[in-house]
C-alpha positions as CSV (number, residue, x, y, z in Angstrom):
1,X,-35.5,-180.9,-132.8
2,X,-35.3,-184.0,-130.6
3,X,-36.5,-186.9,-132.3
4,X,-38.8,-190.2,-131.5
5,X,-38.6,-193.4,-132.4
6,X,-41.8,-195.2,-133.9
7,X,-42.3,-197.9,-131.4
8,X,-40.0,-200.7,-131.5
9,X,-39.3,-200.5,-135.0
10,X,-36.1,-198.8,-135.0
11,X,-37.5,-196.1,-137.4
12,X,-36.1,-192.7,-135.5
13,X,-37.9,-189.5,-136.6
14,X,-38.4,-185.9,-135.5
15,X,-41.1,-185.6,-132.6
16,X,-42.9,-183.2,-135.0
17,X,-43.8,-184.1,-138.5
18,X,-44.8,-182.3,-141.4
19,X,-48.4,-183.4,-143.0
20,X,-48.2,-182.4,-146.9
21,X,-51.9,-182.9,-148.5
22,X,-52.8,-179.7,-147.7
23,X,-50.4,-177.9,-150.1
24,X,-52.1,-179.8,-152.9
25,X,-55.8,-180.1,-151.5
26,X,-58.9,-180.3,-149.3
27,X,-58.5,-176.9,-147.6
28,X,-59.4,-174.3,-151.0
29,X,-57.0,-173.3,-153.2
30,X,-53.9,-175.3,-153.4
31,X,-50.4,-173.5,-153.2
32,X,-48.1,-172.9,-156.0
33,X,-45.6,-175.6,-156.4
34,X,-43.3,-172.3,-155.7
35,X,-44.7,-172.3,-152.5
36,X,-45.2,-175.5,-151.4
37,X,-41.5,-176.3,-152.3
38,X,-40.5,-173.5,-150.0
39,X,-42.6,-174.4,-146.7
40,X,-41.5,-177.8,-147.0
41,X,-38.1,-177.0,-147.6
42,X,-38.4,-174.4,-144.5
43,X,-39.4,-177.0,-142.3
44,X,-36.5,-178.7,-142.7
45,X,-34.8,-175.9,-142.1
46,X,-36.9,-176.2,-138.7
47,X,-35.5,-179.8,-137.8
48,X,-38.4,-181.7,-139.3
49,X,-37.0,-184.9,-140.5
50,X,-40.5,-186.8,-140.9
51,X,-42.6,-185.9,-144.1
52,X,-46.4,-187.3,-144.6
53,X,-48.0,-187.4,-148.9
54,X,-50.2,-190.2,-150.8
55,X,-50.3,-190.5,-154.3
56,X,-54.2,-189.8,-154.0
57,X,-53.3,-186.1,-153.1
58,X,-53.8,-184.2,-156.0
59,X,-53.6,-186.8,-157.3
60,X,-50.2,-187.6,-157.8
61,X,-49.2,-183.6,-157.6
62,X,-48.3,-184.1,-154.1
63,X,-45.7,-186.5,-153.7
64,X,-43.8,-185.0,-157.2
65,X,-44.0,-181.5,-155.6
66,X,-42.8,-183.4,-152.1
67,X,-39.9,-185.1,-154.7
68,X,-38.6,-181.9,-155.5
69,X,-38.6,-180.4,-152.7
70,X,-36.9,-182.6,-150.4
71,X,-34.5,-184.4,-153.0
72,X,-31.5,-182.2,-151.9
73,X,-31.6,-183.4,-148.4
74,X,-33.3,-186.7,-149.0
75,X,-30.8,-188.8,-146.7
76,X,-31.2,-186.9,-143.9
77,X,-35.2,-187.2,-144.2
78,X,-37.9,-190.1,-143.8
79,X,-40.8,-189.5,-146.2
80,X,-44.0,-191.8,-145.9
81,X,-46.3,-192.1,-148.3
82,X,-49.6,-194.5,-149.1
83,X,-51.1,-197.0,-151.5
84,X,-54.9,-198.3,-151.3
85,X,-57.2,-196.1,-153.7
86,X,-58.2,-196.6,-157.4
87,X,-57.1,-193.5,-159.1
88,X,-59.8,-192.7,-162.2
89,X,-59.5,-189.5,-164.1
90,X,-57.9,-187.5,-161.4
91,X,-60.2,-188.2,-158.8
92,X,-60.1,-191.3,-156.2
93,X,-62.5,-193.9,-157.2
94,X,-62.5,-196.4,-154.6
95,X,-60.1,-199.3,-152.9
96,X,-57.8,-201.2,-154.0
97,X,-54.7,-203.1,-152.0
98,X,-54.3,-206.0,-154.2
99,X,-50.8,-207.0,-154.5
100,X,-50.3,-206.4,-157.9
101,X,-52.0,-203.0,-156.9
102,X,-49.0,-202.3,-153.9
103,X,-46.7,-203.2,-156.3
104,X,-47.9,-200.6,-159.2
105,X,-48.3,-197.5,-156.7
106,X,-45.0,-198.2,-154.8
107,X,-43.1,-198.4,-158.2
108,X,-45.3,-195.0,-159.8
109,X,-44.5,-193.2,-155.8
110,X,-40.5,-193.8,-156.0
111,X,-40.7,-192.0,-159.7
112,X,-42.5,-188.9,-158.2
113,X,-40.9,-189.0,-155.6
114,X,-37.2,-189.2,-157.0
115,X,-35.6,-191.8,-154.5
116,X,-34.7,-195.4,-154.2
117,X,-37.1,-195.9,-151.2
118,X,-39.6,-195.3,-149.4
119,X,-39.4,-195.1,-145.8
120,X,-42.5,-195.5,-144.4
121,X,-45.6,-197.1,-147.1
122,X,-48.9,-197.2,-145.2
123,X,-52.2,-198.5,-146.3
124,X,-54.2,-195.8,-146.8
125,X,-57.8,-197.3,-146.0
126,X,-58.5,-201.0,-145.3
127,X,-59.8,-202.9,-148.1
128,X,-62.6,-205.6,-146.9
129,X,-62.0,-207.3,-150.5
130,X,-58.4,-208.0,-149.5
131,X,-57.6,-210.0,-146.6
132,X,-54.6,-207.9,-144.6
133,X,-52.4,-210.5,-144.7
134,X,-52.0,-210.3,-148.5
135,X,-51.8,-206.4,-147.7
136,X,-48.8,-207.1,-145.1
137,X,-47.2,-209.8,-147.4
138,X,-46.7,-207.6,-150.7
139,X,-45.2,-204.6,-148.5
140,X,-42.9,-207.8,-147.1
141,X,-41.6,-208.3,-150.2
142,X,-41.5,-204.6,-151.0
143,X,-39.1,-204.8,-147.9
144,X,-37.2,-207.5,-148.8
145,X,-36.3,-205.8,-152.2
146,X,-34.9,-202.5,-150.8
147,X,-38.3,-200.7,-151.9
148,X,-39.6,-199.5,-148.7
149,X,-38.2,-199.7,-145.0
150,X,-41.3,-199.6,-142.9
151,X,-44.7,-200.9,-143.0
152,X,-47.7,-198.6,-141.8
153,X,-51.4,-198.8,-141.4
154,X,-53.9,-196.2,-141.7
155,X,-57.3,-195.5,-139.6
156,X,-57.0,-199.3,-139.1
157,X,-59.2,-201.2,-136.5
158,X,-57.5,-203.5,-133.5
159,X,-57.7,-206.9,-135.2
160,X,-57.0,-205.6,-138.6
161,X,-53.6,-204.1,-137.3
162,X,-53.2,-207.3,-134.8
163,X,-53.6,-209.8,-138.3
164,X,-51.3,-207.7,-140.5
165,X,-48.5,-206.9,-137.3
166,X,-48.4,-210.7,-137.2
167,X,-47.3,-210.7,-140.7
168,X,-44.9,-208.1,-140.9
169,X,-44.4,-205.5,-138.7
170,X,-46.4,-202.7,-138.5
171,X,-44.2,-199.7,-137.6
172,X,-46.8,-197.2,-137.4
173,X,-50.4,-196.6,-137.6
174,X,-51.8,-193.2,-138.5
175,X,-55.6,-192.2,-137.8
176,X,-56.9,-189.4,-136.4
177,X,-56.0,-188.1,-132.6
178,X,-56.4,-184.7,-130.7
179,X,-57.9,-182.6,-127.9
180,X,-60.9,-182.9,-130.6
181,X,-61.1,-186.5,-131.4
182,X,-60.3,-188.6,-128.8
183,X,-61.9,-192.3,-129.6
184,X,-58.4,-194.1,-130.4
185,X,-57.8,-193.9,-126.7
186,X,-60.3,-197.0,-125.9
187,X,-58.8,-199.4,-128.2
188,X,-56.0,-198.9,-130.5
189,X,-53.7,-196.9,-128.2
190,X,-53.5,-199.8,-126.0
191,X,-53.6,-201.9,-128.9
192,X,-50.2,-199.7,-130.6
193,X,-48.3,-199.8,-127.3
194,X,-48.8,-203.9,-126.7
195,X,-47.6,-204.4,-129.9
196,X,-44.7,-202.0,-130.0
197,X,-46.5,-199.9,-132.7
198,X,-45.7,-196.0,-133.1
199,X,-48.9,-193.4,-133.7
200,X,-48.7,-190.8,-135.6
201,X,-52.3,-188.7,-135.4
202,X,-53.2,-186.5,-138.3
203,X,-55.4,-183.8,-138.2
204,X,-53.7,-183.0,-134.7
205,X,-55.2,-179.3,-134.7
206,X,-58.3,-180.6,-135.7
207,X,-58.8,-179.7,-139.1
208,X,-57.2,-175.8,-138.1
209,X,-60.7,-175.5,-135.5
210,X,-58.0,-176.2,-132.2
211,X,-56.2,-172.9,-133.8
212,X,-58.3,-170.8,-132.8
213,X,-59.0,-169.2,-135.5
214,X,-62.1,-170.6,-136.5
215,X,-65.6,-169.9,-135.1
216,X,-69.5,-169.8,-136.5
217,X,-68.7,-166.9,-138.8
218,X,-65.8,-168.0,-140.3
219,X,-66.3,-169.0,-144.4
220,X,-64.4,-171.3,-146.2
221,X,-63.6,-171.6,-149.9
222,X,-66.4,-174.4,-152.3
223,X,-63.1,-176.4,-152.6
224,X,-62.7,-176.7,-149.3
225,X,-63.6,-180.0,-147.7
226,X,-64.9,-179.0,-144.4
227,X,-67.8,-177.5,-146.1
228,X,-69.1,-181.3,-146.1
229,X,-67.9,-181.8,-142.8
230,X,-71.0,-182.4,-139.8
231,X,-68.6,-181.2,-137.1
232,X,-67.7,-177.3,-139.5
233,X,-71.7,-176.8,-139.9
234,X,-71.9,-173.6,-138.8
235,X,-74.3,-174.3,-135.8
236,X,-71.9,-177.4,-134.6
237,X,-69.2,-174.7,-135.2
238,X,-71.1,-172.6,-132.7
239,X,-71.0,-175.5,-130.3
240,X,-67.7,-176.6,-129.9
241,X,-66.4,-172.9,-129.6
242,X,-66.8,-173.6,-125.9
243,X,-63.5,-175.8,-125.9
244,X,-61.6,-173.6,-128.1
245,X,-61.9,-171.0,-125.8
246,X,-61.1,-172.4,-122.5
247,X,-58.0,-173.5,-124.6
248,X,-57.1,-169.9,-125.5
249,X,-57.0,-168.9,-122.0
250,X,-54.9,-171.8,-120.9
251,X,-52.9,-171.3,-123.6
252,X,-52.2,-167.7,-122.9
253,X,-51.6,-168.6,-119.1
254,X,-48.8,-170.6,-120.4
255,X,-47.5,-168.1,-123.4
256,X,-48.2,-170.4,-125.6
257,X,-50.9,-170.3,-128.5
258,X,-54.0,-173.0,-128.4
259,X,-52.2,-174.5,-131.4
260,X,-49.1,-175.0,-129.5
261,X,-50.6,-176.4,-126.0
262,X,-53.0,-179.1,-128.6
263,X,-49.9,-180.3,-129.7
264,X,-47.5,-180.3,-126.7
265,X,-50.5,-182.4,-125.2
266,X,-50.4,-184.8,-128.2
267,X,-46.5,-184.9,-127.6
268,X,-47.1,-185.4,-123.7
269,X,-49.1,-188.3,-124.3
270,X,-46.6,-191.3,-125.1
271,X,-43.1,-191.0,-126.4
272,X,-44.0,-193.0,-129.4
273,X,-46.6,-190.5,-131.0
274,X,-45.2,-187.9,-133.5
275,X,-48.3,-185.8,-134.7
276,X,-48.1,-184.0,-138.6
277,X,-49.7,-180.9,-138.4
278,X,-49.6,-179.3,-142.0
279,X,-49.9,-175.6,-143.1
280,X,-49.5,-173.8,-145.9
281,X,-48.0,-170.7,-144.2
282,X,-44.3,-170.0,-142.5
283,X,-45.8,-168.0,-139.3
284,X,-47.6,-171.4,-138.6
285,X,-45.2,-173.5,-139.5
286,X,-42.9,-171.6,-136.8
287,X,-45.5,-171.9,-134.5
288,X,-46.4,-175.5,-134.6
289,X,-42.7,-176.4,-134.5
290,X,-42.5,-174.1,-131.2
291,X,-44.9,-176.2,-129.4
292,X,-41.8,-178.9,-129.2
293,X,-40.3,-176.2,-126.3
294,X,-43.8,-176.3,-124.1
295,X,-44.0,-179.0,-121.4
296,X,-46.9,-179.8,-120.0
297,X,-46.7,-181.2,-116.4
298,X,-49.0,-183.5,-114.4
299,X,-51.5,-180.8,-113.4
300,X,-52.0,-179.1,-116.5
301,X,-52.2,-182.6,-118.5
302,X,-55.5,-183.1,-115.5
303,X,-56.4,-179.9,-115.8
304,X,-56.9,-180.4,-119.6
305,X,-58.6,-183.4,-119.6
306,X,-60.7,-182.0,-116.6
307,X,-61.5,-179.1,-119.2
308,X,-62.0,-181.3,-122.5
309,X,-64.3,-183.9,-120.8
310,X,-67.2,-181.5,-119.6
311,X,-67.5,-180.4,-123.5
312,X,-69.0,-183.0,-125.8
313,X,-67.6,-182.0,-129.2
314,X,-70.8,-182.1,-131.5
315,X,-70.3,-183.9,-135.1
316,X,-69.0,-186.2,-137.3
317,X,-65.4,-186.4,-138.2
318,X,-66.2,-187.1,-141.5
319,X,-69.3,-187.5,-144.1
320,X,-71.4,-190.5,-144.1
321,X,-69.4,-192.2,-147.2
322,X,-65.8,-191.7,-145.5
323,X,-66.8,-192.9,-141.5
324,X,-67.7,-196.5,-143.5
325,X,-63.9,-196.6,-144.3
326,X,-62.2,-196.2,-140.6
327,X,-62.1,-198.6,-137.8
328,X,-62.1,-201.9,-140.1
């Protein structure tokens, strides 16, 4: 797989990463560590050299199962991971980035996740009772001990990543960005590419609705956590069907699947953007990494955002409690 380099920082990755929460959470039952062990292990096998965990998934679970898995071939792979949450029995119980906070979760993350360093330690949320330059400042030092190499923000607003870059610098920020979500386009794209910053957009497929296989009908399991999402009601569901299917018939125009044209577009939009699209399952996993192979030329990039900008995707991105912690 080719690889990318995250804006000016040096930090070289594959243009596709691998987004791991989903092994451990949020989309129903979580896969055996059997399982998740193998799919991570298989996309390496695939040329992914870039691998995305927190310790809040599981908690904890995820980045030991990620540990494991990629401890065999952990120099020739970049794992990020994140620090920002209180952690009270098992569940996440608000922020916290105080320094003595960083310090604690980058310490407990190398444990799990059997290595000398992490390669990429993001702030996972912003934390308005912690000024960002104490935030940038305790991942410094994290740096200038040999803990971490690279210093991330995540679903940060403009001035936020502006005051911590000026700091230390910000190698990437990570919010979301696809066909579906669009809104970092009118500020922190422009705000990333002044500053030298890479992006790497989770959620690129769109919580699995830009796959395709999703419409009004579709059920998902009580753990599931698009069953508190505004944009997966059924009737916004409905709604934004309209989208999916124009995709599916570009897609098939171009033998490609809508999965695969939703994230060649991501790839086609600045050489500094490496989405994580997770799964739980090889076929997908072989698909996602195929979209790598499909370029997308002028016209169809026009003819997409022709297509895209005539449907206005109806709801949230997220429940009430959860919007109040992006774009700070």
């Amino acid at each position: 797989m080719e690889k990318r380099t995250l804006g000016t920082s040096g930090f070289e990755v594959s243009a596709l990463g691998f987004g791991c929460m989903g092994i451990s959470q949020s989309y129903g039952r979580p896969s055996s560590r059997e399982d998740g062990i193998a799919i991570i292990r298989a996309a390496v096998d695939g040329g992914v050299t870039f691998f995305d965990t927190a310790e809040v998934y599981g908690p904890y679970a995820n980045e030991d199962l990620v540990g494991e898995a990629l401890e065999p071939v952990r120099d020739q792979v970049a794992i990020a991971t994140k620090f920002g949450f209180n952690i009270e029995h098992g569940k996440m119980a608000g922020l916290n980035s105080r320094p003595s906070q960083i310090r604690a979760v980058a310490d407990a993350s190398l444990k799990r996740l059997r290595t000398d360093r992490i390669d990429l330690f993001y702030q996972h949320r912003v934390d308005p009772d912690v000024p960002i330059e104490d935030v940038a400042g305790a991942v410094k030092d994290l740096i200038g001990e040999g803990k971490v190499k690279h210093f991330g923000l995540s679903e940060a607003g403009a001035q936020t990543i502006r005051r911590a870059h000026a700091v230390q610098q910000v190698a990437a920020l990570q919010s979301e960005y696809s066909l579906w979500w669009r809104e970092p386009e009118r500020e922190i794209l422009p705000t990333v590419e002044e500053l030298g910053i890479g992006f790497v957009p989770f959620s690129p497929l769109g919580k699995g609705f830009l796959t395709g296989t999703i419409d009004d009908k579709t059920t998902f399991e009580p753990t599931d956590f698009r069953n508190v999402v505004p944009r997966f009601t059924e009737e916004n569901r409905k709604a934004n069907l309209a989208f999916v299917e124009w995709l599916k018939t570009f897609a098939a125009r171009k033998n490609a699947t809508p999965a695969q044209i939703a994230l060649a577009w991501l790839l086609a939009q600045k050489p500094w953007i490496v989405p994580i699209p997770g799964t739980t399952k090889r076929q997908r996993l072989e698909e996602n990494l195929g979209a790598e192979g499909i370029h997308l030329n002028g016209d169809d990039l026009r003819e997409i955002d022709q297509a895209a900008s005539q449907i206005e995707v109806q709801g949230a991105r997220y429940p009430e409690p959860l919007l109040k912690m992006v774009g700070r």
